[in-house]
FINU-171779 format. One record per residue (C-alpha): residue number from 1; residue in three letters; chain; x, y, z. Coordinates in steps of 0.02 Angstrom, whole numbers, always signed. Layout:
BEGIN
node pos:NUM&code:ALA&unit:A&u:X&v:Y&w:Z
...
***
This chain:
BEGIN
node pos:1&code:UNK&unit:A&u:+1052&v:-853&w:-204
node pos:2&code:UNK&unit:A&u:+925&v:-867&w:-59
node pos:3&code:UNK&unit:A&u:+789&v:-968&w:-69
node pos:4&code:UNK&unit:A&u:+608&v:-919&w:+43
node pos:5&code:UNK&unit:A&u:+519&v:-1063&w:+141
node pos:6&code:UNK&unit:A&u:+372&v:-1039&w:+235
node pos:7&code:UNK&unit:A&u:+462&v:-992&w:+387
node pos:8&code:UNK&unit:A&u:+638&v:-929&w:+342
node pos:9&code:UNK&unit:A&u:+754&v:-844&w:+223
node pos:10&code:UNK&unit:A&u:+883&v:-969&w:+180
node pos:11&code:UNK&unit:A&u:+1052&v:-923&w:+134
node pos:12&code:UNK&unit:A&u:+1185&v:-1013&w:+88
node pos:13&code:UNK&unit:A&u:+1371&v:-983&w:+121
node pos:14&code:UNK&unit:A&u:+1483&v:-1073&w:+17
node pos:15&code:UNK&unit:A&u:+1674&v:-1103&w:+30
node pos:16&code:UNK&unit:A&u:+1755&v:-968&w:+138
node pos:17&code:UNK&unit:A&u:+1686&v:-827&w:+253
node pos:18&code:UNK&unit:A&u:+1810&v:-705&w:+297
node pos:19&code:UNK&unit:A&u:+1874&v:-537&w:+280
node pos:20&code:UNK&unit:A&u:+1854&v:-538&w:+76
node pos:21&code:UNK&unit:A&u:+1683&v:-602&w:+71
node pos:22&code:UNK&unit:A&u:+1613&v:-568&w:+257
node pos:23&code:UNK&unit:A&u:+1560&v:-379&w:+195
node pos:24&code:UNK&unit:A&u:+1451&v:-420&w:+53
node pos:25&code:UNK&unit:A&u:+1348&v:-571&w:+162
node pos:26&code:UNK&unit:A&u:+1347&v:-452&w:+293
node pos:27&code:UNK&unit:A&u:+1247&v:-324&w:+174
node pos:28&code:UNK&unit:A&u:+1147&v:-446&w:+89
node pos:29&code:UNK&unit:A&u:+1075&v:-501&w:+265
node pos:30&code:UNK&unit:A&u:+1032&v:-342&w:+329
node pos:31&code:UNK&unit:A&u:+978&v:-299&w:+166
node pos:32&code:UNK&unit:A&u:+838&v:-443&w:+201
node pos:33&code:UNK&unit:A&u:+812&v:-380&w:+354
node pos:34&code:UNK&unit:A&u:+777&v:-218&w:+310
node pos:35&code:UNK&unit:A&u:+654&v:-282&w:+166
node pos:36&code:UNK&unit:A&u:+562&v:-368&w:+302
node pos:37&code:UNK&unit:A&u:+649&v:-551&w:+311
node pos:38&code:UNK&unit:A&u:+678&v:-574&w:+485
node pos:39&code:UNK&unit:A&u:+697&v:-767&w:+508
node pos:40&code:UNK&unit:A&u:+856&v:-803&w:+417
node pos:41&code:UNK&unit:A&u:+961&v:-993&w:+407
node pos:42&code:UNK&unit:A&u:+1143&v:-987&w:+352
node pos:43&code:UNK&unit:A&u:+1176&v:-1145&w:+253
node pos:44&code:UNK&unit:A&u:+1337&v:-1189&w:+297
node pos:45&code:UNK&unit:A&u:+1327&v:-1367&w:+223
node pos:46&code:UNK&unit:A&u:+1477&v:-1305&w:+74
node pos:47&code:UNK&unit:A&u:+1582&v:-1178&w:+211
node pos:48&code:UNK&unit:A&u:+1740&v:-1234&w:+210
node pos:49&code:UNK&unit:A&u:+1837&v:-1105&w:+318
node pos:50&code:UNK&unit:A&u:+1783&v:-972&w:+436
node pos:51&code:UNK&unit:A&u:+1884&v:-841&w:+502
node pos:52&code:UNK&unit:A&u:+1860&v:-706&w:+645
node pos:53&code:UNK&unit:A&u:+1782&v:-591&w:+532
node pos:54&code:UNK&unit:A&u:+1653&v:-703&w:+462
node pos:55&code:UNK&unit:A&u:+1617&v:-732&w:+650
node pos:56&code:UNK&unit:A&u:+1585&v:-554&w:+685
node pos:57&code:UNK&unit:A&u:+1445&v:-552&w:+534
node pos:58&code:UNK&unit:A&u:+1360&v:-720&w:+605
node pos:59&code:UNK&unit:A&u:+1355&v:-633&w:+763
node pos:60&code:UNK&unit:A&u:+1303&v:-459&w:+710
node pos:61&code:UNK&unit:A&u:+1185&v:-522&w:+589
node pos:62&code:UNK&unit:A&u:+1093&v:-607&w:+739
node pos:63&code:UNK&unit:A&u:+1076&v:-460&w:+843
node pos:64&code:UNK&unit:A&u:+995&v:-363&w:+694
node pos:65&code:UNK&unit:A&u:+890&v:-491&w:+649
node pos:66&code:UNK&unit:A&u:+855&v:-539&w:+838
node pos:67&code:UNK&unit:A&u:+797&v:-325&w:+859
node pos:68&code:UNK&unit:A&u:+678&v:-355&w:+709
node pos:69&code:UNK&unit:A&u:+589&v:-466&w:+790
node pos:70&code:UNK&unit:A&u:+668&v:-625&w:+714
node pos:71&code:UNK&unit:A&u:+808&v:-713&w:+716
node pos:72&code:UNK&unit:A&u:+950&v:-850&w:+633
node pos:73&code:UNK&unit:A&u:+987&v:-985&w:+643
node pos:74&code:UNK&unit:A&u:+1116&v:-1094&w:+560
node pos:75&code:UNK&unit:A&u:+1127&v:-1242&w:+454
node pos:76&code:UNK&unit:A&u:+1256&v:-1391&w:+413
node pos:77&code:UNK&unit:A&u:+1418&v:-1346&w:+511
node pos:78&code:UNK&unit:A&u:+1549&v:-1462&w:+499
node pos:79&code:UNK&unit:A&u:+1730&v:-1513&w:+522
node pos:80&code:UNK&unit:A&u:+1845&v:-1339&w:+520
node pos:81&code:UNK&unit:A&u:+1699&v:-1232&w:+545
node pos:82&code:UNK&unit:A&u:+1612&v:-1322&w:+660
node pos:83&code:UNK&unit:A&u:+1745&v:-1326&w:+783
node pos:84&code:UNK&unit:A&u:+1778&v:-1125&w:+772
node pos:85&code:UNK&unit:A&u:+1585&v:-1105&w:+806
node pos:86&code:UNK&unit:A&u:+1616&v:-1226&w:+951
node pos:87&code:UNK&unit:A&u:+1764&v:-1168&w:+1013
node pos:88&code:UNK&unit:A&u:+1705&v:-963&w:+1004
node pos:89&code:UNK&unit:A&u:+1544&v:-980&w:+1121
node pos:90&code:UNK&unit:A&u:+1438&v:-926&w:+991
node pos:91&code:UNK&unit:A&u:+1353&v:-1112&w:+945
node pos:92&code:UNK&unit:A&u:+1283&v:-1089&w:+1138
node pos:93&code:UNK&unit:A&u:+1206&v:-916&w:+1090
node pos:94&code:UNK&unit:A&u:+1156&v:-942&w:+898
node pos:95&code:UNK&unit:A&u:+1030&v:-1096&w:+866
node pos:96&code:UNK&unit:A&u:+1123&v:-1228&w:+774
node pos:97&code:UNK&unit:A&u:+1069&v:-1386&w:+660
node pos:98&code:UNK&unit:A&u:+1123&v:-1519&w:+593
node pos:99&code:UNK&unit:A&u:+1011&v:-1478&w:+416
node pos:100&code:UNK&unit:A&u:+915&v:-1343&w:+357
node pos:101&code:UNK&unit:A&u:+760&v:-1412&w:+373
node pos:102&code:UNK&unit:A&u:+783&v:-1431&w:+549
node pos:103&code:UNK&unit:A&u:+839&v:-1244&w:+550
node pos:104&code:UNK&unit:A&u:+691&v:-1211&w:+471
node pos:105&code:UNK&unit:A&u:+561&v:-1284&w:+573
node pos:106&code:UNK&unit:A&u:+640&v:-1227&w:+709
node pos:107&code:UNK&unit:A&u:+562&v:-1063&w:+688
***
């Protein structure tokens, strides 16, 4: 469930994010998007493994909240995950955080 601060949408993503579960965050995202939720944190603090196609919704989740006007940022990588975020560019183009009250504030 996502919980509403001030200044984001925050999601969390728990144990894996790949091609079984990367459709339905995908729609729930742009779902809050479209309802008018631009500033979006993925709380990765409980991911446990990320594959290419949970990639692909980080990163096209970003552009469509980026053309809204807003944007994501995310939360609590670590260990397997961390290091595919690290080693596919993306942590460079995507704000990333140590906690999600740092993602938060960051907006």
């Amino acid at each position: 469930m996502a919980a509403t601060t001030p200044s984001a949408v925050v999601v969390p993503v728990n144990d894996n994010l790949d091609a079984v579960s990367s459709p339905g965050l995908e729609r729930r995202l742009n779902g809050l998007v479209e309802e008018g939720s631009t500033r979006l944190v993925l709380d990765l603090t409980n991911l446990r493994y990320l594959a290419s196609a949970g990639l692909r919704t980080i990163i096209a989740a970003h552009r469509f909240a980026g053309m809204a006007g807003g944007g994501l940022h995310l939360a609590g990588l670590a260990g397997f995950a961390q290091t595919v975020v690290e080693q596919s560019g993306i942590a460079g183009r995507i704000p990333t955080f140590a906690t999600v009250d740092e993602a938060t504030a960051a907006f």
